[in-house]
N, C-alpha and C positions, 0 to 999 in steps of 0.2 A: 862376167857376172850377170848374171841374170836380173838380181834385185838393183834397182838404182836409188835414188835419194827417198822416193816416194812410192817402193813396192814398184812391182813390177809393170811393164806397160812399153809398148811396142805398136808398131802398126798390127793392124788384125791380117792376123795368116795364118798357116797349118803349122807353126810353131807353138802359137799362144794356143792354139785350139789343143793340141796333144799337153800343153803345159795346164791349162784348165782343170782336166783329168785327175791328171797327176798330181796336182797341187791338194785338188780334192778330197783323192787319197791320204795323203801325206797328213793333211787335219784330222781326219778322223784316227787315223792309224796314233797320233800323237796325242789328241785331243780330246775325240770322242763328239759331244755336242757341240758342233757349229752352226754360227749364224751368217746366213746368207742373201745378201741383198745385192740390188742393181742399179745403174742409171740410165737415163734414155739413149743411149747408142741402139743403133738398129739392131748389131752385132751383141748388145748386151745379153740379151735372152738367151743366145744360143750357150756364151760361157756360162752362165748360170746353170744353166741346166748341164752342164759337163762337171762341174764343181758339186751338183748335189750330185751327181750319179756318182761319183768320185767317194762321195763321201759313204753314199748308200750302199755302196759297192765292196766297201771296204769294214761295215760294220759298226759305221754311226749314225749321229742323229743329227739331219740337217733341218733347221731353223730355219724357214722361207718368208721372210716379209717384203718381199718383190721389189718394184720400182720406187727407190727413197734415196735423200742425201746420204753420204761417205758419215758425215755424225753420225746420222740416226744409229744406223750400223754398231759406230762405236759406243755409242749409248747404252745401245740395248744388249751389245757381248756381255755384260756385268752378269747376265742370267744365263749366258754359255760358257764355252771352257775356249772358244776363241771365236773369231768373225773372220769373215770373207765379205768384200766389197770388192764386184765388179763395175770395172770404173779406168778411165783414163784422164780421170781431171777435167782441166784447162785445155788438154793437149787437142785438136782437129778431130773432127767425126771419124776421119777413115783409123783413128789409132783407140785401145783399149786396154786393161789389163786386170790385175788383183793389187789390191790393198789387202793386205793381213792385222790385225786387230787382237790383242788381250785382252783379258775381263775388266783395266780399267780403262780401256780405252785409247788405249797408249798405242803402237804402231808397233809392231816385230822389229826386237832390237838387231844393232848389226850383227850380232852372238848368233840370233834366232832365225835371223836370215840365212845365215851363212849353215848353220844345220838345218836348213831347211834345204837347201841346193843341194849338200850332200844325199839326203831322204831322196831329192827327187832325181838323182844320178843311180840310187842304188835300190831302192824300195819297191818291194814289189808287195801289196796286201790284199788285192781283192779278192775273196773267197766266196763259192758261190753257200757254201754252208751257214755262213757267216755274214747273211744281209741286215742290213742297218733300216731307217724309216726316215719319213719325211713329215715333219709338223710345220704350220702357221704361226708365225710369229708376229703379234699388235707392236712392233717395234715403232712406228710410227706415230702412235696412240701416245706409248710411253715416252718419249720422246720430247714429243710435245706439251703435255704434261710437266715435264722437268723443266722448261725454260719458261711455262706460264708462270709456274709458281717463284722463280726465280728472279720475274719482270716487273716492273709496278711503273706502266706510261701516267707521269703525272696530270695531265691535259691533253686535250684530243690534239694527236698531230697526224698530216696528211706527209704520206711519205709515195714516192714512185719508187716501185721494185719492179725492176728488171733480172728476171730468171736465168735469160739467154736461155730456154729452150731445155733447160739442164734439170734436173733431180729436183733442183730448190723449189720446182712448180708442185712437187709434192707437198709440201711445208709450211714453206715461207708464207703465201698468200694467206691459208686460215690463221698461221699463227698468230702474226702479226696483226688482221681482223680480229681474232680474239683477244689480245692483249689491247687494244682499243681507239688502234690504229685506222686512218682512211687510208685503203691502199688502191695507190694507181700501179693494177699490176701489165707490163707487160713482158711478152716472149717471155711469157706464163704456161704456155701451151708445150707441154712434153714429148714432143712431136719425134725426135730422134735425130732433128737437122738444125743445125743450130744456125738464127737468121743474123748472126753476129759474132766475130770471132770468142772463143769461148773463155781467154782468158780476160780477165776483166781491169785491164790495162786504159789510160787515158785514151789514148786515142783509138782505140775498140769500141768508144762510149760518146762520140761527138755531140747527138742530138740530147742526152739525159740532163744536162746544165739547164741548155733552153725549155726543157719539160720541168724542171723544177721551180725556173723566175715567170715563166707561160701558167701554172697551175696554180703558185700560190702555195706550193709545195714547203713542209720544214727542211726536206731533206729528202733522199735517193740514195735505198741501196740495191747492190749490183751483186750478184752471184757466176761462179765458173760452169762446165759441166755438171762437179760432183757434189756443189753447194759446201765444200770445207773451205770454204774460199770466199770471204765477203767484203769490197769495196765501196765505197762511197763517198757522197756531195753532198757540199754542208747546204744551208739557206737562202745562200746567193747564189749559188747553185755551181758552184767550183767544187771539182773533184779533188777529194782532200789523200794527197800524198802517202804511201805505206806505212814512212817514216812517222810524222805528224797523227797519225791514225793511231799506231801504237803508242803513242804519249797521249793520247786521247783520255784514251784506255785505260790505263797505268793511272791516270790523275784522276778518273770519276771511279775506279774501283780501288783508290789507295792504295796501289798494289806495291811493295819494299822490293822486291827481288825478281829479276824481270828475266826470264829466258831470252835470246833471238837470239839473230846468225849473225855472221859475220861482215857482211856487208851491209847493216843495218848501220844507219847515222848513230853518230855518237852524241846527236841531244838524248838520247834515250838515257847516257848516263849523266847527264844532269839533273834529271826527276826520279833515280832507282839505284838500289844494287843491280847490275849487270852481270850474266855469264854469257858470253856467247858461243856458238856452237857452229859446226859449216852449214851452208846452205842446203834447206832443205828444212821441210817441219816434222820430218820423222826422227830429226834428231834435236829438235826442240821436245819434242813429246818424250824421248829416251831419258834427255836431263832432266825432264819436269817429275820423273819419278822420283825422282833422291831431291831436289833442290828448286825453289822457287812459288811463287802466290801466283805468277802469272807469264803466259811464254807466244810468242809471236813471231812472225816475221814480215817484213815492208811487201810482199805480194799480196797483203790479203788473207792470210793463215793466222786466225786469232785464236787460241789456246786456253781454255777457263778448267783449270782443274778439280772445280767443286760439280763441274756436270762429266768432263771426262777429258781425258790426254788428247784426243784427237781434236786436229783445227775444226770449227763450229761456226759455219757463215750463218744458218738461222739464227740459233744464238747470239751473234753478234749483231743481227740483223736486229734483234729484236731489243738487244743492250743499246744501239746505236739508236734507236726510236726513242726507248727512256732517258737519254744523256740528251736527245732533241728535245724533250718536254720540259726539259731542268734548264740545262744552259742555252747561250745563243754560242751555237758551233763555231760559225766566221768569226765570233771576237775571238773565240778561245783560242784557234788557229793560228788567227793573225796576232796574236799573242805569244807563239813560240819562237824560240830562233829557225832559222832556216842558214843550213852552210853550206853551199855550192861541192857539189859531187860530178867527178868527171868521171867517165867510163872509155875504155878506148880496147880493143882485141886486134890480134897480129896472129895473123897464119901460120904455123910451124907445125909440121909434119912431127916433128919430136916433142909436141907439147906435154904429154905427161913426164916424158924423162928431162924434163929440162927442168920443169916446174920439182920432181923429185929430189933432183941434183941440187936446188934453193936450198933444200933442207926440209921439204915437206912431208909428213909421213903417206900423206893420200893427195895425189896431184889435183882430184877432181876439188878436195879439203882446198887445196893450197896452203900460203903462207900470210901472214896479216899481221905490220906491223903497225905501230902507233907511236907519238910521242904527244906533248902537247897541244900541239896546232892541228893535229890529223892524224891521218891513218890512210894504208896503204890495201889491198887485195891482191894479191899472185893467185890466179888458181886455172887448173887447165878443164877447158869445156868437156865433160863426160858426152856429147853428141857430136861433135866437130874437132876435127886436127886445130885449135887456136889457143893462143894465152890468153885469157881475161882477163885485166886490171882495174880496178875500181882504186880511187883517189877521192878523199873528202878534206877538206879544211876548212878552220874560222873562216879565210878569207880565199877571196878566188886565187891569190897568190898561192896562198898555203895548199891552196889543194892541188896547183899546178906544181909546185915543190916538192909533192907528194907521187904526184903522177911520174914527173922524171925521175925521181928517186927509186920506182918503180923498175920501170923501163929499164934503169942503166943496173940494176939489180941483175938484170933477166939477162941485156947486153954482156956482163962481166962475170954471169954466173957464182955471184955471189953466194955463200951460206948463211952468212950474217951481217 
């Protein structure tokens, strides 16, 4: 498979680079006008520019608003007929790839994908009779624009954002300055080399707490690579959980029917209707087409459907400032349950067929069961020969109960 949970994305080599082309083609040939943006990898530029010759090449019109967040991209597709985000996320500077994007926003279904793979096994469109053009796209403009008007900070709060180096330094810094924010910005500077690992995980972020209770800070938000990704530290300067974050969320925008994954806590169905969906936010954004006010998942992937289907860390970044001028974040926090979640992975060479043989339809999906006390995860890692299991319960028992339950599933080969 080419496509994985979040569009394609690889280490950068002479495969992504012939896939860039081709992918390029492939929009235009289907699409016609696409939009085309980047984020700071060094290697970014070069895909970009194979993605519009792809497109030019073949008879469209490529939309260029250069170095911006993975949102903005999805933002502004509503005025093409699909988007292209070069981009590798979270993932290490040396790795890159595409995001594909519809007009609302939403991510290329697994449908869209999957005829996308066949086009680009089989398609052949570049005609030299038949060349396409290149326009400028204010994507960034419009963008921003859409989440001022959708923001109102009640009182001035002083917030640290941290970019990591990544796309959100496009953004985040004026927007949140405009909405009426003091920002202590750093690894602001979109340099291509990121001074912190990129995904925006607790212990990736040691020093941000002590710059929160050191500054006087309301709060501190944190960005990935591609800025679809936003975490954060409440007032006391504790970095507040994926889990706890999405309930945040859900209770300051009254949201009834909540999208996430599967391995997401189950306080989430104590404050909502829940569907959940496997891991990954490209199929939180799939479901949030037919069903849901609001859709997420515990890494940082926040999902507001009134600006667009795709995860939106500025946005949140700047939701997350308003909810700091209303409430005190640390009571609200320290106000929800917290249920002890174990995690544990075992080596097997056979992990997709084994996790299949459970009863899974898609190994990487897995299986996920629940009863009262908890809930369980089986699912095989799509980059590593291993089982993953995820265990959560009311009580540390329960969720140990949970765990062997698991395990001896996996042990017996169980179906059900």
């Amino acid at each position: 498979m080419l496509f994985g949970s979040s569009g394609i994305r690889r280490k950068f080599d002479q495969i992504l680079v012939d896939t860039a082309i081709r992918v390029g083609s492939a929009l235009a040939h289907t699409s016609g006008d696409v939009l085309v943006g980047m984020d700071t990898r060094t290697t970014s530029p070069l895909l970009a520019h194979l993605v519009i010759s792809g497109i030019i090449g073949s008879g469209g019109t490529a939309h260029t608003c250069g170095m911006v967040p993975t949102p903005t991209v999805a933002y502004a597709t509503r005025n093409a007929q699909a988007g292209c985000m070069i981009t590798a996320s979270h993932n290490p500077e040396e790795y890159n790839g595409l995001k594909l994007f519809n007009p609302d926003g939403s991510s290329f279904t697994r449908r869209q994908q999957a005829d996308m793979e066949n086009l680009l096994r089989t398609g052949h469109w570049t005609d030299w009779a038949h060349q396409g053009s290149e326009r400028a796209s204010d994507a960034l403009f419009q963008h921003k624009k859409a989440i001022l008007d959708s923001v109102a900070v009640a009182r001035p709060v002083r917030a640290i954002l941290d970019c990591g180096n990544g796309a959100g330094s496009m953004l985040s810094p004026s927007l949140l300055s405009a909405a009426g924010v003091k920002v202590i910005a750093i690894n602001a500077n979109p340099s291509g080399h990121f001074a912190r690992p990129s995904e925006p995980l607790k212990e990736n972020l040691e020093n941000i707490g002590e710059m929160v209770r050191k500054s006087g800070a309301d709060c501190a938000v944190v960005h990935d690579g591609d800025a679809d990704r936003m975490m954060a530290f409440d007032n006391r300067g504790r970095y507040i959980g994926g889990d706890h974050l999405l309930v945040l969320f859900v209770q300051y925008l009254g949201a009834k029917r909540v999208v996430t994954t599967s391995d997401a806590s189950m306080i989430i169905d104590e404050v909502a209707e829940v569907r959940r969906t496997p891991v990954g936010d490209a199929y939180v954004s799939e479901e949030l087409i037919s069903w849901g006010d609001f859709g997420g998942e515990p890494s940082g992937a926040w999902i507001f459907p009134k600006i667009s289907r795709c995860p939106d860390g500025p946005f949140a970044a700047a939701l997350f400032c308003e909810i700091a001028s209303q409430w005190d974040v640390a009571e609200k926090i320290d106000s929800m349950p917290c249920y002890p979640i174990l995690r544990e992975s075992f080596p097997r060479p056979d992990a997709q067929e084994t996790v299949t043989a459970l009863g899974a339809s898609s190994p990487t999906d897995g299986i996920r069961v629940a009863d009262e006390s908890g809930w369980y995860l089986i699912r095989a890692s799509g980059t590593e020969p291993k089982i993953r299991v995820t265990a959560e319960g009311k009580t540390l028992q329960d969720a140990k109960n949970m765990l062997a339950a698991a395990k001896d599933r996996i042990k017996q080969g169980k179906t059900a």
